[in-house]
N, C-alpha and C positions, 0 to 999 in steps of 0.2 A: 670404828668400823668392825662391826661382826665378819664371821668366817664364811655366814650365810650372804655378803654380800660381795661384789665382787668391786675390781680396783674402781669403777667410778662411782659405789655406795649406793648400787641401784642390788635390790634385793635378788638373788640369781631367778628365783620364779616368780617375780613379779612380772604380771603383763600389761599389755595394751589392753584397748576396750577391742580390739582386733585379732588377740590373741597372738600376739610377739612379745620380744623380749622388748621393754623398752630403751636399751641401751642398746637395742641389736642395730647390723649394719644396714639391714632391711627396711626397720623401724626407722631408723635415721634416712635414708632413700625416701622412703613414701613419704614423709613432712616434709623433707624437701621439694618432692614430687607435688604435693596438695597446696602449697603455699603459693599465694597470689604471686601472678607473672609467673610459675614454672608450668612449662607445658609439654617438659617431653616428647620437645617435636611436634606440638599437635597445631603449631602455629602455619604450616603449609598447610593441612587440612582445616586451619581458619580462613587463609588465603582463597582455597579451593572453595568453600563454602560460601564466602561473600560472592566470589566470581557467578558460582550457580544462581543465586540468590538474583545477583545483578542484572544475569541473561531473561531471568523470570519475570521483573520488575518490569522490564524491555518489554517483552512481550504482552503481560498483562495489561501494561500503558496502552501501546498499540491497539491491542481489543478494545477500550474504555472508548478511543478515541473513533477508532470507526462506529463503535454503537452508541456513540454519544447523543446523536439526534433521539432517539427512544428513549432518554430519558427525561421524564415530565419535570422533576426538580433536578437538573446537575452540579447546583453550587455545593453542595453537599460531597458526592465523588468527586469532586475535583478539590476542594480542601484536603481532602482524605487522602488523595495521592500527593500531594504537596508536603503533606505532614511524615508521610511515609517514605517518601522521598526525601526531606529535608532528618527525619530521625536515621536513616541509613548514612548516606554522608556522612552527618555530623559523629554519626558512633565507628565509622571506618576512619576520619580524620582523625579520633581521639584515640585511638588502637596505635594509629601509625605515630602520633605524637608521644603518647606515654609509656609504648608498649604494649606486648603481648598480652596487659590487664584491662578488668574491667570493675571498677567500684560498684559497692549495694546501692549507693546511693546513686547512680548513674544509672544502673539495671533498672532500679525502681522505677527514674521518669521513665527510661524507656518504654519500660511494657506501659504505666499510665497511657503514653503517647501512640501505643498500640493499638487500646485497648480504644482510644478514641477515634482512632483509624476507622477500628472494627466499627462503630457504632453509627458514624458518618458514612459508611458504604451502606449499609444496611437500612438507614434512613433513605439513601436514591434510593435503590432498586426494590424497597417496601412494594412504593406503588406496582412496580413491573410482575410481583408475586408471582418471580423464578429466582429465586437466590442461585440455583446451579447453572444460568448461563449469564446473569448480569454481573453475579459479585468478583469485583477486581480488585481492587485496594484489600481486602479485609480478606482474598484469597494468599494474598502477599504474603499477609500478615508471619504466614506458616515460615516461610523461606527466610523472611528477615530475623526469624528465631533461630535460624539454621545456624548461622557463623556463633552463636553465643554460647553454642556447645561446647567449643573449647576456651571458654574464657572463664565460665560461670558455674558454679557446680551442678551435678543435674537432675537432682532433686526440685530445683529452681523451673528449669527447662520443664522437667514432667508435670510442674501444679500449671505451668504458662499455658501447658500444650492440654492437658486435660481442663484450665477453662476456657482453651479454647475452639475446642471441641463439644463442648458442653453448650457453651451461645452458638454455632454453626448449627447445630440439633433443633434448639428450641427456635432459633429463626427461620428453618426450612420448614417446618410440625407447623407454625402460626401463619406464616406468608406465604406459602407454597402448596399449591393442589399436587398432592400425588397420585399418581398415576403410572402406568405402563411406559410411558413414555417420559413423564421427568422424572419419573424414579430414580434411572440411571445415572440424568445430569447432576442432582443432587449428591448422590454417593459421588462420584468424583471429583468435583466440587469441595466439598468434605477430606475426601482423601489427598487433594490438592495441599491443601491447606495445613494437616494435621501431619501425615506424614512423612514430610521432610524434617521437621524435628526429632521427630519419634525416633525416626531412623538415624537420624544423625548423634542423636545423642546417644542412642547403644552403637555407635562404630565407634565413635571418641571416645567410651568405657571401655570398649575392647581393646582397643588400643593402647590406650593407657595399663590395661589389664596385661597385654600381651609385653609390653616396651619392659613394666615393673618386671615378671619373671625373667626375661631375661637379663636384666641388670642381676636380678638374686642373683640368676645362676653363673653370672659369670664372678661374681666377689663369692659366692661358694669354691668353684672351680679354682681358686689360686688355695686353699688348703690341701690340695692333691700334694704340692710338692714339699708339703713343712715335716719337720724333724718328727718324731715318733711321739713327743708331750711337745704340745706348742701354746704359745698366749694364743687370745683372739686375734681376729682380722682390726681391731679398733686397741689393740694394745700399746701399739708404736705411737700412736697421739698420746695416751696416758702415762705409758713411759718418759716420752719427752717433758711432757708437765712437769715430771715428777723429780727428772736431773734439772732441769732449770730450776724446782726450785732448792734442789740439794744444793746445788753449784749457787745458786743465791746465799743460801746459809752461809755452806763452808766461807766464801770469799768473804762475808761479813767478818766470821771469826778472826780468816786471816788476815784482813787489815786492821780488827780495831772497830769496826763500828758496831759490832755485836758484840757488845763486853760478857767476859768470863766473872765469876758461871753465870750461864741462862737464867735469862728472866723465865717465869715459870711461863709465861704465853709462848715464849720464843722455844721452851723448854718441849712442849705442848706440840706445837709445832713440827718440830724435828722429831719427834716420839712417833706423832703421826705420817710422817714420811716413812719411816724404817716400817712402820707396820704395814703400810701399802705397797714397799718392795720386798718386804719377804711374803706376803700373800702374792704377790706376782713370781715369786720363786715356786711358792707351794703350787701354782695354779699352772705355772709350766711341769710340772713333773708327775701331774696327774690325769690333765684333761688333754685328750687326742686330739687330731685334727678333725674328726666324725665328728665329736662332741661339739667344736667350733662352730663347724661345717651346719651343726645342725642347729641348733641354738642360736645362731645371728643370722641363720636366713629369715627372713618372712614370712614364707609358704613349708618350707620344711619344719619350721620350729611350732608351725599349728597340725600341722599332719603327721608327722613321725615323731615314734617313742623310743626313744634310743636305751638300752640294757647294755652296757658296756662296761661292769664294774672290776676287770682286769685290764682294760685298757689294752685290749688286744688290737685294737683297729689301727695302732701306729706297726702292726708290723706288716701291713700290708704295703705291699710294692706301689707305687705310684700307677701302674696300669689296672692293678686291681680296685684301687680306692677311684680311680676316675671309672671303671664298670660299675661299680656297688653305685655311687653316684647319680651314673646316666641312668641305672635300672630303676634308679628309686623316683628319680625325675618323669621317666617315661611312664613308671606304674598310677604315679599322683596323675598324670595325663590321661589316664586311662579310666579313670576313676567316673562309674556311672552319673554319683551324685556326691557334693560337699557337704550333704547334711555332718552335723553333729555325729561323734561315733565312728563315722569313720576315716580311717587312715592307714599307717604302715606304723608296725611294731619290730625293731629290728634289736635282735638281740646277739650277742657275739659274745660266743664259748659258752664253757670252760671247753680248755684244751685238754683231750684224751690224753693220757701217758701213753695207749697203749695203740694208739695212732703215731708210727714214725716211718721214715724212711730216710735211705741216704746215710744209717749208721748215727740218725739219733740227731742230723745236721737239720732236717724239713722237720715241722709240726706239724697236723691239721688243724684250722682254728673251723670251728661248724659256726657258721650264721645262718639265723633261722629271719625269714623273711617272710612277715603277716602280714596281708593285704587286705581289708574290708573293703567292700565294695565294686569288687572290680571281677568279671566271671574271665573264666580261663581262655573263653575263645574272644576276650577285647583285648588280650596281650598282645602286643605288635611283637612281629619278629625282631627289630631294634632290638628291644627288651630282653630277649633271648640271646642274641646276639653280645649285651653287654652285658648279661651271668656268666656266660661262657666265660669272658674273660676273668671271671674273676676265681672261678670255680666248677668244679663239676656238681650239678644241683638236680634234685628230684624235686618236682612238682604232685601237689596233692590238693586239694580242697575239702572244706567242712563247713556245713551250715554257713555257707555265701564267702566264706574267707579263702581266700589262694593264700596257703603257706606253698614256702619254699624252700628248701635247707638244702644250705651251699656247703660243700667243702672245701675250703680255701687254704691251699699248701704255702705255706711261709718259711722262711729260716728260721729255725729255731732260737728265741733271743739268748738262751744261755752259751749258745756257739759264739755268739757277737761281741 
């Protein structure tokens, strides 16, 4: 294992196609998060979703049934609610049996059996050419897409809902006179249908967008209080590895089952354990809790450049490293757009000599804080409020960038 790699032999800047570390704590959260049955809670808002869906279903029934005499063929809509009704059931009893999942190959029948829904409603009400007050089944269609937003990814959901939007178009344009007066039932109709997913499926992305940061930020948040050089947040698992299997070794020695001397595998072995605890030596005596902090989040370790090659950031107080923290969080919040480019460059020191106070006891350490993207008047007062504590800071801006250079008073570490 090279020096460029770290204790789990993942390359230190290697990333994701996401742009994390792949080893990071974050990186490990989201595959968890993205992996069939995890839903990050988003199974009450599946609950919630079918319930809607269900109240709709009700309703749309009831309509079918009072206008049912004005349909010239009804065996048609009536198959089509039967199917639609019988593929709801059957995918709410499969959820509650196997869980909060949903297989490709179950998704597949489904939408087929949708898709057939759609094509049986649309055969009745042909002849009636008003798709926006006849069509019932195949308006459903939209709502019984609803609940699969949190089950199925939603890429899935956008091809369902854009074809199904795409045949509601071409069957209103061929069967339908427009005019001043169906115009409107048609557009609604339309939006009946289309809508509910649409929407559904970016409140479930957001959600899941909003649930991820706050997991980072709270597995960030617990490096506020670590030693001045600390491991990662994912050390203590590789540690442990690492004396289980030393304590394997040793015990072999000590009873006799690992004969003296090493076989060269067993040799090998053991060679490579020592090199993976003194690189966890080297790696606690150089990299801060910032570096940590920033490096195995998710969203920090795509957005902020950390300059810290004195490793000054471990002499900041515990109230000062949770302000640097909140500000950098708040400013990524604040940030007009996630294009490419931009982010936060934070850099710390060098330390002036000729900055002291206190008889030599205080340093200044100056952190310079670059912002792209973000104008001075989208800074929330938050933001402001957590500089203060970390320092006294002047603000300035240049061609789109907010820099900000903190002066942050510390104990001096050769006093310590």
């Amino acid at each position: 294992m090279s020096i460029d790699e770290n204790t789990l032999g993942v390359p230190r800047h290697r990333r994701a196609a996401r742009g994390l570390p792949t080893s990071s704590t974050g990186a490990r959260s989201l595959r968890q998060a993205q992996a069939a049955g995890a839903t990050l809670g988003t199974g009450y808002l599946g609950m919630g979703a079918a319930a809607v869906a269900a109240v709709q279903a009700v309703y749309g029934l009831i309509f079918f049934l009072v206008h049912l005499s004005r349909y010239p063929v009804a065996a048609p809509a009536i198959i089509a609610w039967l199917l639609y009704l019988a593929a709801f059931v059957g995918v709410v009893t499969l959820v509650a049996i196997q869980g909060e999942r949903l297989t490709g190959p179950v998704m597949i029948a489904l939408c087929a059996a949708l898709a057939l829904v759609v094509v049986l409603d649309f055969v009745a009400v042909w002849p009636l050419h008003d798709v926006g007050v006849y069509a019932t089944a195949s308006a459903s269609v939209g709502f019984g897409l609803l609940p699969l937003a949190t089950l199925r990814p939603a890429r899935e959901l956008v091809v369902a809902t854009a074809v199904l939007f795409v045949v509601f178009v071409l069957a209103i344009a061929l069967s339908t006179p427009l005019d001043h007066v169906t115009f409107p039932q048609q557009v609604a109709v339309l939006a009946l249908a289309v809508l509910p997913p649409a929407v559904g499926t970016y409140a479930v992305q957001r959600f899941r967008h909003m649930v991820q940061i706050e997991l980072d930020r709270v597995l960030v948040q617990s490096t506020v209080t670590q030693p001045r050089f600390a491991v990662g947040m994912l050390a203590s698992d590789e540690l442990a590895r690492l004396d289980l299997a030393a304590e394997k070794l040793l015990d072999g020695v000590a009873t006799g089952d690992v004969p003296l001397p090493l076989e060269p595998q067993v040799a090998s072995t053991a060679a490579s354990l020592a090199t993976e605890l003194r690189l966890h030596l080297i790696e606690g005596r150089r990299e801060t809790w910032l570096y940590h902090a920033v490096t195995e989040s998710e969203y920090l370790g795509r957005a902020v450049k950390l300059a810290d090659p004195s490793s000054l950031a471990g002499l900041l107080t515990p109230e000062q490293r949770d302000g640097i923290l909140q500000a950098v969080w708040l400013l990524l919040g604040d940030r007009r757009t996630r294009a490419a480019g931009t982010g936060i460059t934070l850099t710390l020191g060098p330390i002036s000599t000729t900055i002291q106070n206190l008889a030599g006891r205080q340093v200044e350490v100056p952190i310079d804080l670059t912002s792209t993207g973000i104008r001075r008047n989208r800074v929330t007062p938050a933001t402001w409020n957590a500089l203060a504590r970390v320092g006294e800071y002047s603000v300035s801006t240049h061609e789109g960038s907010l820099r900000l250079a903190i002066r942050c008073t510390v104990d001096n570490p050769a006093e310590t």
